[in-house]
N, C-alpha and C positions, 0 to 999 in steps of 0.2 A: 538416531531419530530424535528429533525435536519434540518438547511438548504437545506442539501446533501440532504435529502434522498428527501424532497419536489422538489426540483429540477431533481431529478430522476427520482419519478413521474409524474411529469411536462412532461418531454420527452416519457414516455410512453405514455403522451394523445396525445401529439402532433402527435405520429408518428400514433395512431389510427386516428386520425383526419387526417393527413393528405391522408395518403394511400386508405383511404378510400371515402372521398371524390375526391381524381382523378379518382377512379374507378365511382363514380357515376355519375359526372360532364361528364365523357367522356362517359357514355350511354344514356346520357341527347340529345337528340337530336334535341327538340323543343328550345331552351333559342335561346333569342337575343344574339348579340356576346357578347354584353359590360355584361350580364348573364353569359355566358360561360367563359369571360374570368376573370369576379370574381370569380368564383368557380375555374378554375385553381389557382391563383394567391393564396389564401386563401388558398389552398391545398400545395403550394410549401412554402408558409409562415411555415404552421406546419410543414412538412418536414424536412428545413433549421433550424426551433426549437428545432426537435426531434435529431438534431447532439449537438446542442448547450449548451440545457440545462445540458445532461450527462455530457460534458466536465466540465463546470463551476461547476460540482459537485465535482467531481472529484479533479480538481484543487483547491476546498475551502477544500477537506480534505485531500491533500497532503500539502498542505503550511500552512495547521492551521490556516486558513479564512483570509490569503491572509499575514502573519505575517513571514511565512517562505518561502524561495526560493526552494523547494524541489524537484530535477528535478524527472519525466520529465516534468515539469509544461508549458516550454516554449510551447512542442508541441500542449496539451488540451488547452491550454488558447489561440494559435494561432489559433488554429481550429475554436474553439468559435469566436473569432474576424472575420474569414472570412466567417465563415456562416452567422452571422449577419450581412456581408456585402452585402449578399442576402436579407436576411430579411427587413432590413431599407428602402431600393429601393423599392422594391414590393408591401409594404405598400402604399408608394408613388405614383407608379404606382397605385395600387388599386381605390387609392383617386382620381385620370385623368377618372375615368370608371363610379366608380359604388358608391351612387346608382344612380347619373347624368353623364352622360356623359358628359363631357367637350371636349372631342377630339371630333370633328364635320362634319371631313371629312377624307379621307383613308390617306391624306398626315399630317395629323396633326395627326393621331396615329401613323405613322411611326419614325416622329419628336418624340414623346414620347415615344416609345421604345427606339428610337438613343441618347434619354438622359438618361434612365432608365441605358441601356451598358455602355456606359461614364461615370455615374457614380459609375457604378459596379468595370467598372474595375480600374479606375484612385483609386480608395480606394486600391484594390486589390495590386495595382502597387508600392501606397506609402507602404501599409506594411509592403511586402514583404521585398520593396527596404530600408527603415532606420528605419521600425518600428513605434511606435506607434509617430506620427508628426499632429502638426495643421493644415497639410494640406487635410487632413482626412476631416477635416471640420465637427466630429460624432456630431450627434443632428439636421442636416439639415432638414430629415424627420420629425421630429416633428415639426419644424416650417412650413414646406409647408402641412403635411394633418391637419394640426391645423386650420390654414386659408382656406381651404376647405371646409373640411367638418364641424367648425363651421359655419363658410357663410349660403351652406346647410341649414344646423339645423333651425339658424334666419329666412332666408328667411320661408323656407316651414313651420314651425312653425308658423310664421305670417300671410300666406297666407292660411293656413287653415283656420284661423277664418272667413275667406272672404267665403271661399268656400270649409266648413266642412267636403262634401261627396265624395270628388273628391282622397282621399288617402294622401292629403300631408301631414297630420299629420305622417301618417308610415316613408313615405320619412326621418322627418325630426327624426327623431326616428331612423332610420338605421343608416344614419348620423351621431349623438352623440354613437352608440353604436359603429360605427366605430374606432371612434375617444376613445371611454373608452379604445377597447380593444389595441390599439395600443398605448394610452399615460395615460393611467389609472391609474398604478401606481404611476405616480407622482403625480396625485391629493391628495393623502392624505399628501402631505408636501407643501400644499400649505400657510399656515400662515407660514413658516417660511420666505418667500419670500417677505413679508410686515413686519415682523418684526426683519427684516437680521437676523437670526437665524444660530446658529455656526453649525448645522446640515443641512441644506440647502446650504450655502457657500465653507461650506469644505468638503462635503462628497466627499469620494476618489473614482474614476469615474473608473480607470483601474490599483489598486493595485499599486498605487504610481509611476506608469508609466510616468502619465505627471508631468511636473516642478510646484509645486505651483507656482499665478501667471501667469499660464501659456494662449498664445491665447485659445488653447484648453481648458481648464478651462472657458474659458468666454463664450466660445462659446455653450459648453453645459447648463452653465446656462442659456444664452440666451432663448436655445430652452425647457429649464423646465419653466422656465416664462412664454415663448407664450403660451406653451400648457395649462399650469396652467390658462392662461389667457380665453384661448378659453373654458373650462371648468368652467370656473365664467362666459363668456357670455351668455352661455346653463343654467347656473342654472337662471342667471335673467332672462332671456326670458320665463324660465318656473314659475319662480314666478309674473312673470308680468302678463301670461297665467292663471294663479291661482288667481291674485288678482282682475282683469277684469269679468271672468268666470267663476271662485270657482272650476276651473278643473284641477288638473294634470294627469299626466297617469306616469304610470311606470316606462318609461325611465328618468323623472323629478324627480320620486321620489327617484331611484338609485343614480344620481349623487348630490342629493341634500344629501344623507347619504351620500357619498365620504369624500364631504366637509365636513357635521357633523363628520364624522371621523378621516379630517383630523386637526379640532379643537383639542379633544382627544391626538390626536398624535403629536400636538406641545406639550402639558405641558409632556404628558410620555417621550418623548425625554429630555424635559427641565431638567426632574425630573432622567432623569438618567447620566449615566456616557459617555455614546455615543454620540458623535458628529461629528465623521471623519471616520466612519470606513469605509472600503470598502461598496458597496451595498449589497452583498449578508451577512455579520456580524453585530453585532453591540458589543460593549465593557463591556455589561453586561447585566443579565439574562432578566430586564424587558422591555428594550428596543429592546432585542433580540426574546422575545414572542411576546410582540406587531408587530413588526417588520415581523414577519412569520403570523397572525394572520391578516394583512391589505396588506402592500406593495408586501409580498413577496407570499402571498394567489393567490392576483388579476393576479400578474405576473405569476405565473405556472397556477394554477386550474381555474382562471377567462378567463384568455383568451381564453384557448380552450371551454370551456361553453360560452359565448356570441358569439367566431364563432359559435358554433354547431348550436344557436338559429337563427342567420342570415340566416345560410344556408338552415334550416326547414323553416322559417317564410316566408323569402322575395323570395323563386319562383326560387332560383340558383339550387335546386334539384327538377327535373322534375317527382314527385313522382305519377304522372298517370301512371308508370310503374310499373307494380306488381313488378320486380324484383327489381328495385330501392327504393323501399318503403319495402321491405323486408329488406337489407341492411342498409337502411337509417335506423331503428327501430334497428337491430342491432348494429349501433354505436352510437347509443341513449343509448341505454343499456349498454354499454362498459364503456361510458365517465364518465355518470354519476352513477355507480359502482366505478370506481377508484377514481372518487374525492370524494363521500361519505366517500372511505376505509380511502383515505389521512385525513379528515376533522375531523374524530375520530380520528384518531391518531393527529392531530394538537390539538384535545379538552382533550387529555391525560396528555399535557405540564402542564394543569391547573387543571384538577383535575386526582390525582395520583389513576388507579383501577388495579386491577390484571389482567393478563394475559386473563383469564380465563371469567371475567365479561367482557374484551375488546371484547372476540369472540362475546360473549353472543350480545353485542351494536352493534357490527358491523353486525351481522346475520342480527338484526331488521330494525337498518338504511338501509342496504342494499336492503332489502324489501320494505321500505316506500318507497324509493327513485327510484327505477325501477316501484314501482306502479306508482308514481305521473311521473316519466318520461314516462310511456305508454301513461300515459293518457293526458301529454301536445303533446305529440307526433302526438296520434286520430287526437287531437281539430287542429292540424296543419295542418295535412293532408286531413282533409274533408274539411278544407275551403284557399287552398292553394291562394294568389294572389298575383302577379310577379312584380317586381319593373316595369318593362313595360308596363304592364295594370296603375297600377297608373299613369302613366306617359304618356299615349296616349295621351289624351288632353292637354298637354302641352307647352308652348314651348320649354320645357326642354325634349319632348319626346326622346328616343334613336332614331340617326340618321340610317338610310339603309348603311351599310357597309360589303361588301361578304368578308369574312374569310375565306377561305376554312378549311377543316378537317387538312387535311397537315400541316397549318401554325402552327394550335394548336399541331399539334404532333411535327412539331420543336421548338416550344416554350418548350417542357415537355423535351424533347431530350437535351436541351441545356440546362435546367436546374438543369438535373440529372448530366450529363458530368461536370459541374462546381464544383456541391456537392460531386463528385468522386475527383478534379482535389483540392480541398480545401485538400484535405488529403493526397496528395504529397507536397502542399505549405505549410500548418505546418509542416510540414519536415524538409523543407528549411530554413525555419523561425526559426528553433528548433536548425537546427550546426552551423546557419550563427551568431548565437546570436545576433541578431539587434536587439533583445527588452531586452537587458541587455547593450549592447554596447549604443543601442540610447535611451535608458529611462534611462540614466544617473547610473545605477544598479554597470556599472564596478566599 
């Protein structure tokens, strides 16, 4: 399987994932707000993917993984760029809610929406206006939900041992899976960042857009280090949790394979010919299979599976609704059909079968994989409990804040109008040429 075509399907899950979830989220009528306004937010996240990913596919196989100018590359690769300028924020936003709220009172979620805008559009603005520049400041996002929700993780992590029954072990579990699915891929390149490794330093971040050198160069490494960082804080606290206790649980054991993988994934890089290539290529076949098998796996097919799980587990889908919980199972069955079909075809790069034995594997996986996804689905739904019940006796309980129905319907309304409004401005972006003019290209 190809970049392209992973990345193709990436956007078909996203946009099951997303579409789907706003439809459920808005029949949801019991959730706290900072509840309801996860499940929006996580929904516009996939959304803003399901434009994204297509393009960057598109774009790696009109320019021949980013090696040719081949137009219309400006317009897909602009698009790309400004959907992720939803995407980045909202994350962001995300991490101010849930699964603690940190905004406290109705004037300090205002204040974080009013930053949230701000920095929507000042990104939007430099774009448009010279094209890709440091003043973007990309990677920002990973440094503020990095210090978040690892915070989070530590804390409620630590304080379970105190007081085991009380849920803050999930808390602190939501937290870290928060955190994988928004900065997750960069964990597996994480020894190259203690051993300055030429694939960590020079990887080309926007198709040789920015200047080697460059502030933006720094800045994104910056924010791969903290995240990188914050994801060795979570694995020692679970190993500390482990060497006290002799317990891990799941989410320790996940990120603790990241890392083991992304040991692995220093010497496969070392050992091949790839060290700069763009993110979505590498410069030959074995770093290029590795490479789709870890980094680029976790980025399409991981993310929408760790949302799907948050959204079943932690209580944002109010599945005491017959109708909601009918739904909800059929996007269970959706996601995890499309990533099984992707995950055979990623397992075909390594071992070469016919056509015909490919049906035959994918029939059977297909079957395992909707049995075991019914059946995590039951165990989810008969024993639902909501980041708000763990969190009643807290101090970190959700605070009382009236949201009306309205506000959430112009939160959706404004969100869709921008994701409409991104595909006039790759347009503009496309005759004005500022990302050949300003990324130095002419």
């Amino acid at each position: 399987m190809s970049e392209e075509n992973l990345l193709s399907i990436a956007g078909l899950l996203s946009f099951f994932l997303g579409t789907i979830s706003l439809y459920i989220v808005n029949r949801s009528t019991h959730l706290k707000w900072n509840e309801k306004a996860a499940g929006y937010i996580l929904a516009w996240i996939f959304l803003a993917k399901s434009i994204s990913y297509p393009c960057d596919a598109y774009v790696l196989e009109i320019t021949e993984g980013g090696t040719k100018m081949t137009p219309p590359w400006e317009y897909f690769y602009s698009l790309s760029m400004l959907t992720n300028m939803l995407f980045m924020p909202l994350c962001f936003l995300l991490s101010l809610v849930f699964p603690v709220s940190l905004l406290r009172t109705r004037r300090q979620l205002k204040i974080g929406i009013l930053v949230f805008v701000l920095l929507v559009l000042h990104r939007v603005m430099v774009f448009v206006s010279v094209g890709v520049s440091p003043l973007e400041l990309v990677g920002l996002e990973y440094i503020l939900t990095t210090v978040v929700w690892t915070t989070n993780y530590v804390h409620f992590k630590i304080k379970n041992r105190h007081e085991p029954n009380k849920g803050h072990g999930r808390i602190a579990n939501i937290s870290a899976l928060l955190l994988m699915l928004h900065t997750g891929f960069n964990w597996f390149i994480w020894v190259g960042v203690f051993t300055r490794s030429d694939y960590f330093y020079f990887e080309d971040l926007r198709m040789t857009l920015d200047a080697s050198g460059s502030f933006s160069e720094y800045f994104w490494l910056l924010s791969l280090t903290i995240s990188i960082c914050g994801a060795l804080c979570i694995l020692a606290t679970s190993l500390w949790i482990f060497y006290v206790d002799g317990e891990m649980d799941g989410v320790g054991i996940a990120v603790l394979t990241y890392m083991l993988l992304g040991v692995v994934t220093h010497f496969v890089y070392l050992s091949g010919a790839g060290t700069s290539a763009w993110f979505f290529t590498a410069e030959d076949n074995l770093t290029s299979t590795w490479n789709i098998f870890t980094r680029q796996a976790h980025y399409t097919i991981g993310r929408p599976v760790i949302a799907m799980i948050i959204l079943l587990q932690y209580g944002i889908y109010d599945l005491s609704d017959s109708r909601n919980y009918s739904v909800a199972k059929l996007q269970s069955i959706l996601i995890i059909a499309v990533a099984t079909a992707a995950i055979l075809e990623m397992v075909q790069l390594v071992l070469p079968i016919s056509e015909v034995l490919s049906a035959g594997f994918l029939g059977i996986i297909l079957a395992l994989g909707i049995g075991w996804e019914e059946k995590t689905f039951h165990g989810v739904a008969t024993n639902p409990r909501s980041v708000t019940e763990m969190l009643s006796e807290s101090e970190w309980a959700c605070p009382e804040i009236g949201i009306s129905q309205n506000a959430y319907k112009n939160f959706n309304l404004t969100l869709a109008i921008f994701l409409l409004v991104t595909v006039f401005l790759a347009y503009v972006v496309d005759v004005s040429n500022v990302l050949i003019d300003g990324g130095g290209l002419g």
